[in-house]
C-alpha angles and dihedrals in degrees: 000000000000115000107260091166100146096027108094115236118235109226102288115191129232097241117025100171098078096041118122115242131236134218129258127245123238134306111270101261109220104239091286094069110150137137130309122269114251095267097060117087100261117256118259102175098091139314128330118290121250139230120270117328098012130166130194139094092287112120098004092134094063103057086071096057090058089048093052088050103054077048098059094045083066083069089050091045112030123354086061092082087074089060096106097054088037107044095137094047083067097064098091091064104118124231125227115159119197107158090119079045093066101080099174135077124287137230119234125255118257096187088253116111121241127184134196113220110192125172116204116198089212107151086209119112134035118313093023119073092061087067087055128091118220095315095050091070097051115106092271103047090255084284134277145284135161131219093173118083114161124173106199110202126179125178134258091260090053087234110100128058141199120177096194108195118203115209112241096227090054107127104226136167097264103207121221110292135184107247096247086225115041085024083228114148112254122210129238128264141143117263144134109310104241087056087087092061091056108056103025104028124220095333088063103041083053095048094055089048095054092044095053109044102021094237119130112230110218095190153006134227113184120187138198122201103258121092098038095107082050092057101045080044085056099051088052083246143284130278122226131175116214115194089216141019123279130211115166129160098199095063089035085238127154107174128161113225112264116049141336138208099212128193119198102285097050087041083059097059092051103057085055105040108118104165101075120093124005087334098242120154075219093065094043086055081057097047089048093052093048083048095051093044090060087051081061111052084049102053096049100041130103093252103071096027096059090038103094104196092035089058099045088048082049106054102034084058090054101035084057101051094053141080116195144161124296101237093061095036095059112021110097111185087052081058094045088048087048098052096046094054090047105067090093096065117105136173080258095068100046114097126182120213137180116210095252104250142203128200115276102248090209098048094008090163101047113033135008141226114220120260112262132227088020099053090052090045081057089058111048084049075065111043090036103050090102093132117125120192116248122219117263112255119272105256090236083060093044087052098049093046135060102263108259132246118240100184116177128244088264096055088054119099118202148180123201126203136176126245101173130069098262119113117225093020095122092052091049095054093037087059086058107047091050083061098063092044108264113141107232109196097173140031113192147136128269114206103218109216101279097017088270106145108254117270103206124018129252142214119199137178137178117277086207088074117069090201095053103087087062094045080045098057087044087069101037089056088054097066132050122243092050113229109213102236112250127198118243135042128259124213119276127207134203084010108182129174116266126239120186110224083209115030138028110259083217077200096146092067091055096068115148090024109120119252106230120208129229118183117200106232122180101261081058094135108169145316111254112253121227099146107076126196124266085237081064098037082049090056102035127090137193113234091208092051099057105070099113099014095131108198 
């Protein structure tokens, strides 16, 4: 157990694990929070919400829901290396398939996994209906909705973690979708994202996602509210630092300044508490990341994996709050696999991020549009992380071969010419490549044999140069699809110096340093992006960072 002497304990009780579970509060509205738009259900968990920086008891069932599903994609991420020791523990998780349901297009799969978390604020079911006012308790449950939307996304070597949330009240182009009900196509409109959860379900929810951003969703994790206060039980609690006392009769929470040990009740009236600080809703999104941060370091750390009574308690709370698909659900080997590849994964590595956001021109004080460039850039970080690390050279082979160069983006020159029939096309990927560093010293034309436009891009580099082949595979790892490097140069034509409309090209120190060529060929999908923008860099944090940050 970790030392939690000076932090006052919050009414644990003696036996968590047969405790009932209680539903979450509302998901934490960015400052534009307002009412819902006449298509959406209308909202029967307290008043109406108000306009930026607004207090009050509206929404507070929703913050919970975002908080259980970073939770559960704990499951997804880490506790699933005890899978092999756990395997019953796993029996309670819930089915839903809804592969025939998924009428659009798909992106393709880059290797890395990516889950969709999403938190329904459906009264059915035990433990919900309670929460509820007059339509909970109808037979339904009143509907559902869902404020909570969470692409978890971890890398291909399983190492490396980003949890993107996407605000409910963001207007997005909401693709055709089959009704989840009456199994009708629906067709498509632009409308609040979350839209998409409540009249086609998950499929549709997955299929806006994939049509907006361009990354394939493997699988999918959905959440009710019950079981949250379980699963924080089952962790022996999280710690949290306020900066000053609360007292606040809408979450029911009574808190001294300094730190805090919380149980799940208390845990509860955190999450939701929306009168502390300034009031934002801006500021609460901060205090639930923080929150959740501290979920994860605790989940993944030592403590609780090598704890055999604390993991199982773990993972059957959160097993049993969760429907998923089921091909993660029931194949085992894909869990194994998953476990296995998981173990890597540490609170270090989990970062949180909030697709950066703009008011929406048309509703700015009620709902956003995400902020372009900078959201997409987001996203083809995403769909383009495939890399997987390959193992170092054997000494006997580093002995035995010239040592090889491993120059950065910003010590490649390159010079980037276009090989399809799109005009523009060579300034477009130059731009951003000069994002990501690389130092572009030449846009041009290449002329494919018989004037057709080039099928497959190329990258190509002097045979003359013994180091060009290294500067070379810089450059082909950069852009999906990979090229594979070729000796030799073609013929450019129209070549012009390149001048970044953003950054300094920086080219003239690189003198003697070989120019590579890329040549744009039809099948060119993307550069990968590892420079993020500062809008990204303003809404992410760090879980490992956050141990003694007091809000």
């Amino acid at each position: 157990m970790s030392d939690y002497r000076g932090a006052p304990v919050a009414d644990f009780p003696h036996d968590h694990r047969g405790a009932h579970s209680q539903p979450g509060s509302r998901m934490a509205r960015r400052a534009a929070g307002s009412a819902p738009p006449p298509p959406m259900p209308p909202d029967d968990d307290g008043p109406p919400r108000g306009h930026r920086g607004g207090g009050g008891q509206g929404g507070k069932m929703r913050v919970l829901a975002w908080v259980s599903i970073g939770v559960t994609s704990l499951m997804v991420a880490g506790a699933l290396t005890g899978y092999v020791v756990y395997r019953d523990a796993f029996g309670n998780i819930k089915q839903k398939s809804i592969n025939d349901d998924i009428i659009n297009p798909r992106p393709v799969d880059t290797g890395a996994l990516n889950v969709l978390l999403v938190g329904s604020d459906t009264r059915a079911g035990e433990g919900n209906a309670k929460y509820g006012q007059k339509a909970a308790r109808q037979a339904d449950g009143g509907g559902k909705r869902t404020d909570t939307i969470i692409l978890l996304h971890i890398s291909p070597d399983r190492d490396q973690a980003r949890l993107i949330s996407f605000p409910r009240d963001s207007m997005v182009q909401i693709p055709k979708c089959k009704n989840e009900t009456t199994k009708q196509e629906m067709p498509p409109r632009r409308d609040m994202i979350n839209s998409a959860y409540n009249s086609g379900g998950v499929a549709c929810t997955i299929s806006t996602l994939e049509t907006l951003t361009g990354i394939r969703v493997n699988h999918f994790v959905e959440v009710d509210f019950s079981g949250f206060k379980n699963i924080v039980d089952a962790l022996g609690g999280i710690e949290i630092c306020l900066k000053s006392g609360v007292n606040d009769k809408y979450s029911k929470l009574v808190l001294p300044p300094g730190k805090s040990l919380l149980n799940g009740e208390k845990a509860l009236g955190y999450v939701r508490l929306r009168k502390y600080g300034n009031g934002s809703d801006l500021q609460r999104i901060k205090r639930q990341q923080i929150f959740l941060s501290k979920v994860i370091a605790k989940a993944t750390s030592s403590e609780l994996m090598t704890d055999v009574g604390k993991l199982r308690d773990f993972i059957s709370a959160a097993a049993g709050s969760v429907t998923m698909d089921p091909a993660l659900a029931n194949d085992t080997e894909k869990l194994i696999s998953i476990a296995m590849s998981t173990k890597q994964l540490t609170a270090k590595g989990v970062e949180l991020t909030t697709v950066p956001v703009l008011p929406d021109p048309d509703n700015p004080e009620a709902r956003v549009i995400w902020r372009q460039p900078d959201a997409d850039k987001l996203f083809t970080a995403i769909k383009t992380d495939t890399e997987v690390t390959e193992p170092s050279p054997s000494a006997s082979a580093s002995a035995s071969s010239k040592p090889k160069v491993t120059p950065k983006p910003e010590q490649v020159r390159v010079q980037v010419l276009n090989g399809t029939k799109t005009t523009g096309k060579a300034g477009e990927v130059a731009d951003q490549l000069a994002e990501q560093g690389f130092k572009v010293v030449e846009v041009g034309n290449y002329e494919a044999p018989g004037g057709a436009s080039l099928a497959k891009s190329e990258v190509h580099y002097a045979k003359s140069i013994e180091t060009a082949p290294d500067y070379a595979d810089v450059l082909a790892k950069a852009v999906l699809p990979k090229p594979s490097p070729a000796s030799g140069k073609v013929k450019a034509t129209g070549a012009q110096p390149y001048t970044s409309a953003t950054t300094s090209t920086g080219a003239a120190k690189l003198k003697g340093t070989p120019v590579i060529q890329f040549v744009i060929g039809e099948d060119f999908d993307s550069v990968k992006v590892n420079k993020l923008p500062d809008s990204v860099k303003e809404s992410t944090i760090t879980a490992s960072e956050q141990k003694n940050v007091c809000v």
